[in-house]
N, CA, C and O atoms as CSV, one atom per row, in Angstrom:
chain,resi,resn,atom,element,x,y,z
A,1,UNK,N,N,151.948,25.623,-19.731
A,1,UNK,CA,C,151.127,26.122,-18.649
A,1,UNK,C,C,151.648,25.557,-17.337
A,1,UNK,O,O,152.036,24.412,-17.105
A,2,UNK,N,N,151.557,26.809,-16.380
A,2,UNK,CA,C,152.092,25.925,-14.885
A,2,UNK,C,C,150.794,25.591,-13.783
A,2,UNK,O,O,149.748,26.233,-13.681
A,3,UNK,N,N,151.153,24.555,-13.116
A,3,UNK,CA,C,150.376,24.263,-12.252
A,3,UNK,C,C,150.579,25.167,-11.093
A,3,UNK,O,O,151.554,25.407,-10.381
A,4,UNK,N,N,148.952,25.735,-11.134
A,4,UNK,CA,C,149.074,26.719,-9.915
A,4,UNK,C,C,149.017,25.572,-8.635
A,4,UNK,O,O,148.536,24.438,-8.628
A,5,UNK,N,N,149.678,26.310,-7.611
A,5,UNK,CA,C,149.544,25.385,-6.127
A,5,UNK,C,C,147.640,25.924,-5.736
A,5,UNK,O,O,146.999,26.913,-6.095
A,6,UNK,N,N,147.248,24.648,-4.813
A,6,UNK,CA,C,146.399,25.057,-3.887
A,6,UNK,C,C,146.004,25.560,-3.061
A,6,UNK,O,O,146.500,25.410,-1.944
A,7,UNK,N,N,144.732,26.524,-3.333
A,7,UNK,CA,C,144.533,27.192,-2.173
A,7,UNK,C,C,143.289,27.729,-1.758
A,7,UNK,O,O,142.630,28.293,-2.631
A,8,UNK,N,N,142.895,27.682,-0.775
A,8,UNK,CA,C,141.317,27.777,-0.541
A,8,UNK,C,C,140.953,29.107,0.298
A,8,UNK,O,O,141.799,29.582,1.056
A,9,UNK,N,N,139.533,29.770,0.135
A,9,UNK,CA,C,139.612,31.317,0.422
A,9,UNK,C,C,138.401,30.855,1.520
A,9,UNK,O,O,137.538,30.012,1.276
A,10,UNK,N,N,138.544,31.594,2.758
A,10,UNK,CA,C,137.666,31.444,3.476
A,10,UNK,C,C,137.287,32.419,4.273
A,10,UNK,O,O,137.588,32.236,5.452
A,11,UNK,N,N,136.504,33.782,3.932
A,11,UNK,CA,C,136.004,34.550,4.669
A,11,UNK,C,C,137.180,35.095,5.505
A,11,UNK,O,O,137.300,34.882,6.712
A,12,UNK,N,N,138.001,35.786,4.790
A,12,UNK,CA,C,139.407,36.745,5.392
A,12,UNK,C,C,140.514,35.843,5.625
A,12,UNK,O,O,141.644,36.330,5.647
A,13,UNK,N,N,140.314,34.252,5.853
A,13,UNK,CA,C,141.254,33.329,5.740
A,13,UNK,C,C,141.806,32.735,4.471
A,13,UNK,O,O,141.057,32.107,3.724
A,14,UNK,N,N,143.031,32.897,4.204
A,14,UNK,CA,C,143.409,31.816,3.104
A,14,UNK,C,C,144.383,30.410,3.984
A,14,UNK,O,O,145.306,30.594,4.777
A,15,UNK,N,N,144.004,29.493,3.681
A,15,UNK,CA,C,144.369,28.021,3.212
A,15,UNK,C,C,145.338,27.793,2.198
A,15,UNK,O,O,145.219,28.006,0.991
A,16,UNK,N,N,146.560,27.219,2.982
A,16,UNK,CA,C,147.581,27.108,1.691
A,16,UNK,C,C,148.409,26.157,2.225
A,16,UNK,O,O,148.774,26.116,3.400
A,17,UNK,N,N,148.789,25.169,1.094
A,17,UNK,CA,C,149.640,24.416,1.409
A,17,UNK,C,C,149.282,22.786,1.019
A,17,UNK,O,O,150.047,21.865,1.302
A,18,UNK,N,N,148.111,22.627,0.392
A,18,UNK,CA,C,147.482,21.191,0.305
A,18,UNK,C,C,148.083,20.181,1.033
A,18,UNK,O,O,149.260,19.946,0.761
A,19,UNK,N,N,147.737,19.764,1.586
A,19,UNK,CA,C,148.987,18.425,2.333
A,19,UNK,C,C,148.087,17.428,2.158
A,19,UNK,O,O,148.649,16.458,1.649
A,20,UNK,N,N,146.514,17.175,2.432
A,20,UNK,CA,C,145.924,15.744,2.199
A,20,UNK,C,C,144.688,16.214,1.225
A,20,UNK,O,O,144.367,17.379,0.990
A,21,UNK,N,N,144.146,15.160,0.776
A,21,UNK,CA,C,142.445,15.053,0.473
A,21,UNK,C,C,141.766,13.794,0.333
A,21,UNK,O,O,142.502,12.808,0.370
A,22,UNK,N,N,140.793,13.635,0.213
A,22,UNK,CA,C,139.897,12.287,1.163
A,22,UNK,C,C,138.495,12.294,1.580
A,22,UNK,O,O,138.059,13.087,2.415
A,23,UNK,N,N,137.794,11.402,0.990
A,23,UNK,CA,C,136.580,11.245,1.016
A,23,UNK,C,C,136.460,10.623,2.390
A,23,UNK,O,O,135.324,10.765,2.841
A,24,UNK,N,N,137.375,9.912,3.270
A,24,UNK,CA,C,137.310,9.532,4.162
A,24,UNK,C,C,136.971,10.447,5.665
A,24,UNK,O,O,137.788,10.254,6.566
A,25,UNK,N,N,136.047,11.222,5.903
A,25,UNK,CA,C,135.807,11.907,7.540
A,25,UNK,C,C,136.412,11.280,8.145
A,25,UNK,O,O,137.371,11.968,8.497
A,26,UNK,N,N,136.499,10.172,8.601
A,26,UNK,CA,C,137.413,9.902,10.127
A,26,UNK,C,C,138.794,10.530,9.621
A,26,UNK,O,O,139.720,10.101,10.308
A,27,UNK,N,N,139.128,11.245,8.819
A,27,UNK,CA,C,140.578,11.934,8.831
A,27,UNK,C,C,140.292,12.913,8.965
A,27,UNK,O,O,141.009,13.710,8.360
A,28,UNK,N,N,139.273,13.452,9.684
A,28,UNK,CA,C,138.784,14.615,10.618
A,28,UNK,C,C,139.365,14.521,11.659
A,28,UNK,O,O,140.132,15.482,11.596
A,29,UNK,N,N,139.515,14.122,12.426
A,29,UNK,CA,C,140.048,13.635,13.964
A,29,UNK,C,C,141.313,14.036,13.773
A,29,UNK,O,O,141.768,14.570,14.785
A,30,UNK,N,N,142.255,13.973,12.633
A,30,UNK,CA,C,143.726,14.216,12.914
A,30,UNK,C,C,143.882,16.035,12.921
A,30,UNK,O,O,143.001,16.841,12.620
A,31,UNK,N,N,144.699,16.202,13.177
A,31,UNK,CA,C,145.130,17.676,13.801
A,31,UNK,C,C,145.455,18.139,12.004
A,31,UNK,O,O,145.766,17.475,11.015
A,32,UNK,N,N,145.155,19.804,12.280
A,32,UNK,CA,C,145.004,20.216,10.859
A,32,UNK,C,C,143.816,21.256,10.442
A,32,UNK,O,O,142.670,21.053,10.842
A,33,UNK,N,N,144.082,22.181,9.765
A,33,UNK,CA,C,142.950,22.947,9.162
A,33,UNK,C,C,142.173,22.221,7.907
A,33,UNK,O,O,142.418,22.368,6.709
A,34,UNK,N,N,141.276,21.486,8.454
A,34,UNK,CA,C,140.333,20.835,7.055
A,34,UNK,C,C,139.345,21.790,6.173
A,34,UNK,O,O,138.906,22.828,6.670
A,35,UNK,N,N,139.041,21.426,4.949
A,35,UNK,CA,C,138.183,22.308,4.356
A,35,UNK,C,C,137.310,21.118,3.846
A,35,UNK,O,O,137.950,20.188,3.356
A,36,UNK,N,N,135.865,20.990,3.883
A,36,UNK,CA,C,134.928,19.935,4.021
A,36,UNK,C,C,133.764,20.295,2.857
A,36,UNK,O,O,133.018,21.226,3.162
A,37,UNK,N,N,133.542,19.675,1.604
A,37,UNK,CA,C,132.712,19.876,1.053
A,37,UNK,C,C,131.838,18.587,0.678
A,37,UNK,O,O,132.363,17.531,0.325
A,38,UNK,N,N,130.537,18.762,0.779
A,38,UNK,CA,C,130.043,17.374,0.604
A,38,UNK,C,C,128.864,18.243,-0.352
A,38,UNK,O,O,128.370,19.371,-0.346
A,39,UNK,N,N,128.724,16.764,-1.305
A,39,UNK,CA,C,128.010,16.970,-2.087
A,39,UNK,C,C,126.768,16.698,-1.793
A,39,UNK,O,O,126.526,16.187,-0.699
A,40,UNK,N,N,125.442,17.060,-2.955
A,40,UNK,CA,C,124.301,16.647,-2.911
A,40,UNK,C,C,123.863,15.316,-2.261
A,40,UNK,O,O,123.127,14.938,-1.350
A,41,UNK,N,N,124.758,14.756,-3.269
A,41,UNK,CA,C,124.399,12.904,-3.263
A,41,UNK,C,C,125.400,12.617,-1.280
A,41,UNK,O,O,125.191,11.515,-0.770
A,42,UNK,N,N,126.180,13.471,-0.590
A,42,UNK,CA,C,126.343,13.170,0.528
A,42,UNK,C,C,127.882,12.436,0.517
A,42,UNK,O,O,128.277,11.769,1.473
A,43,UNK,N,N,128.740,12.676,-0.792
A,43,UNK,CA,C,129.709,12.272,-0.632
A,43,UNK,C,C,130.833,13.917,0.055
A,43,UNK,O,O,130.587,15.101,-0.175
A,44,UNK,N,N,132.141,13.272,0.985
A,44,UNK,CA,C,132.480,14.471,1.209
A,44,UNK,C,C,134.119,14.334,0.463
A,44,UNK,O,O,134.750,13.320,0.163
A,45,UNK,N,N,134.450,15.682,0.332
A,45,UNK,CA,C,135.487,15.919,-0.241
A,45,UNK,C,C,136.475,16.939,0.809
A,45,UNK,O,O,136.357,18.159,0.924
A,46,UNK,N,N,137.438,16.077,1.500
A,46,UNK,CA,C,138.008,16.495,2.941
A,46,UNK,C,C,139.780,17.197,2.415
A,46,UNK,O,O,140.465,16.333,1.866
A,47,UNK,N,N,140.227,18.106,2.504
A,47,UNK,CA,C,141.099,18.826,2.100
A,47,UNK,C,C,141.667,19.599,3.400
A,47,UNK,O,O,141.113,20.398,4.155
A,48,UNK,N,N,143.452,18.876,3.376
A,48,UNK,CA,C,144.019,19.008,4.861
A,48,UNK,C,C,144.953,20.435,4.503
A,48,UNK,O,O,145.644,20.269,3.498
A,49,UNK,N,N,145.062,21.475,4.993
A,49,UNK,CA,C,146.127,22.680,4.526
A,49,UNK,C,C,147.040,22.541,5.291
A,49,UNK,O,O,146.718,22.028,6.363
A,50,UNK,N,N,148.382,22.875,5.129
A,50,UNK,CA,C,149.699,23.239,6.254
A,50,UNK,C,C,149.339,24.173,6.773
A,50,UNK,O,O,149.320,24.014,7.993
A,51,UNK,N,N,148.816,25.755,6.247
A,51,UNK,CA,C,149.272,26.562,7.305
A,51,UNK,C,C,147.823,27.842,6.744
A,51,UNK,O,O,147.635,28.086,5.552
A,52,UNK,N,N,147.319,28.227,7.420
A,52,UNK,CA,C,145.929,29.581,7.397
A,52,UNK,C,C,146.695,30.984,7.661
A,52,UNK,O,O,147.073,31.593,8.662
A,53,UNK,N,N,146.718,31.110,6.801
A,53,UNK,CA,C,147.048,33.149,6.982
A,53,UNK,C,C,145.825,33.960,6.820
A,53,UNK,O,O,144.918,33.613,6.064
A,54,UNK,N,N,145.793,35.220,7.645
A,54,UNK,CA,C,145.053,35.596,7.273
A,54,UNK,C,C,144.987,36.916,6.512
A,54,UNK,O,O,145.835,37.806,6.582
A,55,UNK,N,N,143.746,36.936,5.689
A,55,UNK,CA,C,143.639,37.481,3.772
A,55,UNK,C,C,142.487,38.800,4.032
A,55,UNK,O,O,141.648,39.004,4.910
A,56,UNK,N,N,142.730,39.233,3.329
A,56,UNK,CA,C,141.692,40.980,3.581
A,56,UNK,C,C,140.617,39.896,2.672
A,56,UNK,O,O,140.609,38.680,2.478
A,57,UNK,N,N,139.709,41.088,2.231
A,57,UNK,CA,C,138.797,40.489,1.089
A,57,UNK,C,C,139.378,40.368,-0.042
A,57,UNK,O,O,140.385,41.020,-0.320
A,58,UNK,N,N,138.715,39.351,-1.011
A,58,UNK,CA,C,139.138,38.933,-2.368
A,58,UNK,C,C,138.272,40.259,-3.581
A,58,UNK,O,O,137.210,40.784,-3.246
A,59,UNK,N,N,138.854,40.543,-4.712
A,59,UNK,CA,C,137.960,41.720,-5.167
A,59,UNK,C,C,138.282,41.048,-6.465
A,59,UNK,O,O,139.327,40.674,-6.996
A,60,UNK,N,N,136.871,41.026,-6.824
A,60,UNK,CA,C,136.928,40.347,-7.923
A,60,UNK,C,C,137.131,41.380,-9.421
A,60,UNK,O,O,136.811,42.568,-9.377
A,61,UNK,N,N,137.655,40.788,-10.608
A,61,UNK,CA,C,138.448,41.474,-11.551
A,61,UNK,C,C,136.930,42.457,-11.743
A,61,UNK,O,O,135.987,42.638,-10.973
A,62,UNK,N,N,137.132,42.806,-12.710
A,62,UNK,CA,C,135.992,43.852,-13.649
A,62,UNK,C,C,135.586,43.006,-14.580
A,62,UNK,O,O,136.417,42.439,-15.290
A,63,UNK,N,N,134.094,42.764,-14.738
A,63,UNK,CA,C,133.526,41.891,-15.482
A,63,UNK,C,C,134.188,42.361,-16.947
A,63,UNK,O,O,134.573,43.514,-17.141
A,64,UNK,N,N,134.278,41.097,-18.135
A,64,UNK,CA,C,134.861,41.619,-19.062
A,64,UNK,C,C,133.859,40.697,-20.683
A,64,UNK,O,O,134.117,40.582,-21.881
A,65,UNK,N,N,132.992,40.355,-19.999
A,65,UNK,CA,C,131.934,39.999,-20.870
A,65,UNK,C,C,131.217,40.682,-21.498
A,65,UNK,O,O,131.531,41.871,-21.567
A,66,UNK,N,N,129.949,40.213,-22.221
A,66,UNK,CA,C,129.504,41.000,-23.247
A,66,UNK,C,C,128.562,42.242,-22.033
A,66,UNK,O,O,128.142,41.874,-20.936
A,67,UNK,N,N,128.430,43.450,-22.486
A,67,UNK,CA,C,127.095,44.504,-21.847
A,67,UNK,C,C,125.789,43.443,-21.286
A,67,UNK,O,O,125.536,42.412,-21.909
A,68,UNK,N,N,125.221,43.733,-20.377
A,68,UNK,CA,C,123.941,42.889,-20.195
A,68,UNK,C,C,122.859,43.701,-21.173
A,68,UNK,O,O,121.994,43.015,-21.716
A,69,UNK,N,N,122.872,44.610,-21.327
A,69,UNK,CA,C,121.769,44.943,-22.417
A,69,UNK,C,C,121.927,44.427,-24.081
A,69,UNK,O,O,121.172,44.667,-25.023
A,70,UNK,N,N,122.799,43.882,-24.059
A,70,UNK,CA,C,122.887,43.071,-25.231
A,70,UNK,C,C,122.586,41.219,-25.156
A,70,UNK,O,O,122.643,40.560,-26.194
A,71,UNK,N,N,122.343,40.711,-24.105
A,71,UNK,CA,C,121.727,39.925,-23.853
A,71,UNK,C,C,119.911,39.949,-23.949
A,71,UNK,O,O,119.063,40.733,-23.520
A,72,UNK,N,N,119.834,38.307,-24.961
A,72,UNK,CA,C,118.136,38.079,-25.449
A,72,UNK,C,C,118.316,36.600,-25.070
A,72,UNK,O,O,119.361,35.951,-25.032
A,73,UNK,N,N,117.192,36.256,-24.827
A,73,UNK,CA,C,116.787,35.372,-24.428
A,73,UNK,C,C,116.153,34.493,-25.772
A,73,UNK,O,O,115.596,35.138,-26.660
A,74,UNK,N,N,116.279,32.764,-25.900
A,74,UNK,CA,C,115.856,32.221,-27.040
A,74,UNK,C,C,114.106,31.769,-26.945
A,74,UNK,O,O,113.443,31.204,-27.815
A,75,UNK,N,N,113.705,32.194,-25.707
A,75,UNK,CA,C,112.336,31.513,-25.281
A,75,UNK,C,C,111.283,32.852,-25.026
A,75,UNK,O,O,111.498,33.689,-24.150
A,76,UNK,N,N,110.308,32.887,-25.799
A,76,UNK,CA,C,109.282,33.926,-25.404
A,76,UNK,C,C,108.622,33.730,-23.785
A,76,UNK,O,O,108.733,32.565,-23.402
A,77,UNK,N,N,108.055,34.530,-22.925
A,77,UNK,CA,C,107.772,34.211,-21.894
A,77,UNK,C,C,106.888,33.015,-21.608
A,77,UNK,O,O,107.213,32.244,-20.706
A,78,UNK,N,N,105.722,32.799,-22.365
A,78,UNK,CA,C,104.548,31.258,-22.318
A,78,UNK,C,C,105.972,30.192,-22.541
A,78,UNK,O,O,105.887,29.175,-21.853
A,79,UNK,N,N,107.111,30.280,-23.307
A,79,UNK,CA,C,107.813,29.167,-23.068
A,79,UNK,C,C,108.416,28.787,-22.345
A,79,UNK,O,O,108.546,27.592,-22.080
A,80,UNK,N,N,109.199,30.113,-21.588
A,80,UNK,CA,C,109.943,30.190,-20.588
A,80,UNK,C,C,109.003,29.358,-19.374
A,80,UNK,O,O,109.517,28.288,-19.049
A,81,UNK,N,N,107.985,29.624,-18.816
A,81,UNK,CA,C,107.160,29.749,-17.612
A,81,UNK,C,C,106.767,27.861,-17.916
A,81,UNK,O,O,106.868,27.023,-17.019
A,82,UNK,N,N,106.246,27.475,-19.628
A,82,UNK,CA,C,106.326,26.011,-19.754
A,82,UNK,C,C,107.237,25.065,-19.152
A,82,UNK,O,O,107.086,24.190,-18.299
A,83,UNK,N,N,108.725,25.686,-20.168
A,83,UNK,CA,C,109.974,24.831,-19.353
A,83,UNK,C,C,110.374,24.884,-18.033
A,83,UNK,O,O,111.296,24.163,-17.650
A,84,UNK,N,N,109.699,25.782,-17.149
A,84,UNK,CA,C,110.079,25.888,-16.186
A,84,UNK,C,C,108.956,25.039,-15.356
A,84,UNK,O,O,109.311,25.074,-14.178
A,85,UNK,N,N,108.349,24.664,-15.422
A,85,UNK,CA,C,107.044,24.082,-15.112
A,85,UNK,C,C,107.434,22.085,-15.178
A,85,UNK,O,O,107.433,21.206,-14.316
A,86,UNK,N,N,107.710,22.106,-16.629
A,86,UNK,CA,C,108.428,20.540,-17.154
A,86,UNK,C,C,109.504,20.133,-15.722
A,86,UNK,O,O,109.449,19.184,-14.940
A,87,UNK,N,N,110.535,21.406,-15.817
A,87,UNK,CA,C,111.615,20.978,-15.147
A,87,UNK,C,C,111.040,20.894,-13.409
A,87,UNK,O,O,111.690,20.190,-12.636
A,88,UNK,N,N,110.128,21.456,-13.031
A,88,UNK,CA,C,109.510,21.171,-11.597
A,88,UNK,C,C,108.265,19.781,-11.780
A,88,UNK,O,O,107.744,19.076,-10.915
A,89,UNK,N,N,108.207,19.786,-12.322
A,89,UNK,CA,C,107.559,18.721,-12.343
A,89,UNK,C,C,108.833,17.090,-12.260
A,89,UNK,O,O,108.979,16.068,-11.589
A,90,UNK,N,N,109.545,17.885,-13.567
A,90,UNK,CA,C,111.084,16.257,-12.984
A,90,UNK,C,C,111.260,16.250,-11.929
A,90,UNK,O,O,111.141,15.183,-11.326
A,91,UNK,N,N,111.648,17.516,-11.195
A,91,UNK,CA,C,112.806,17.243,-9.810
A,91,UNK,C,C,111.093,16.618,-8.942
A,91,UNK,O,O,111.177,15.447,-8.573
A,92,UNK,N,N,110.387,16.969,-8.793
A,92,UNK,CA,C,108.752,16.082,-8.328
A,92,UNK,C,C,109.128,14.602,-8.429
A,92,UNK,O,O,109.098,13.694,-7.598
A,93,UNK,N,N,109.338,14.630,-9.176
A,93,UNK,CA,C,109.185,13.050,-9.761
A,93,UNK,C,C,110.787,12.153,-9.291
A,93,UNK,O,O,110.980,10.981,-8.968
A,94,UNK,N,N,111.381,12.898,-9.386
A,94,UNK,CA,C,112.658,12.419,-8.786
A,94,UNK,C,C,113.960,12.420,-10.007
A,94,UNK,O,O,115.170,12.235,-9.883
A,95,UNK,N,N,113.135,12.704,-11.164
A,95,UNK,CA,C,114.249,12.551,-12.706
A,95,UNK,C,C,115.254,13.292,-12.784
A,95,UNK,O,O,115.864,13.191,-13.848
A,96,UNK,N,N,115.683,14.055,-11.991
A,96,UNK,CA,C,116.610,15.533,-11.721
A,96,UNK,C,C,116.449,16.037,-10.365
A,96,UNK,O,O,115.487,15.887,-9.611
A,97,UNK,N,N,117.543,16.657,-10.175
A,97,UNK,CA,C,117.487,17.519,-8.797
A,97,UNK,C,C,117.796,18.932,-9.166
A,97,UNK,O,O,117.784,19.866,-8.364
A,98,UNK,N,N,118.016,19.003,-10.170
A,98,UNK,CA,C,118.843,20.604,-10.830
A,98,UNK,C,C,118.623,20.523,-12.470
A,98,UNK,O,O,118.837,19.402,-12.932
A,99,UNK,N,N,118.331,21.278,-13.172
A,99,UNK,CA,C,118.135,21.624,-14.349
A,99,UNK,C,C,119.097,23.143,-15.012
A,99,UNK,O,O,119.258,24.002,-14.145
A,100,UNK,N,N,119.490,23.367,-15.926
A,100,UNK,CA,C,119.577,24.700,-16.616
A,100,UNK,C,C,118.840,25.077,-17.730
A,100,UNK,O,O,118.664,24.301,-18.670
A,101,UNK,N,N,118.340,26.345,-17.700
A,101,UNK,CA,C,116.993,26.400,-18.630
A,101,UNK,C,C,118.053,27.314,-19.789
A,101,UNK,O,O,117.596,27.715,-20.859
């Protein structure tokens, strides 16, 4: 398998070229197209590109998964509406910030 190079899509812009990355912001200040993601918890993830071209829209393939009408669910609705209830009550409490039901 080959390592694809990096590259980041930004609303008709592509980003190419990876040159840095860095939790460190003050490497904001240096000259450069940054791409800035910070997480929940407030950590950031700072990504320096060489060079921005610009990209039409991205079109995504043709879904190739199962039909959605062949999708069931394992929870009758009183369970569904329970677990969903449990899991608001954690992120309340502070035990979670995000759940998948």
């Amino acid at each position: 398998m080959t390592e694809q190079p990096a590259v980041a899509y930004f609303a008709g812009r592509l980003a190419v070229g990876l040159r840095d990355v860095t939790s460190d912001v003050s490497a904001l200040d240096s000259r450069g197209f940054w791409a800035v993601v910070v997480a929940f918890e407030g950590e950031a993830v700072c990504a320096r590109f060489d060079r921005v071209l610009a990209a039409g829209p991205l079109r995504a393939p043709s879904w190739r998964g199962p039909r959605p009408n062949t999708w069931s669910s394992s929870l009758d609705r009183d369970s569904y509406l329970t677990a969903v209830e449990l899991i608001r009550k954690a992120i309340a409490e502070g035990e979670v910030y995000q759940a998948n039901l």
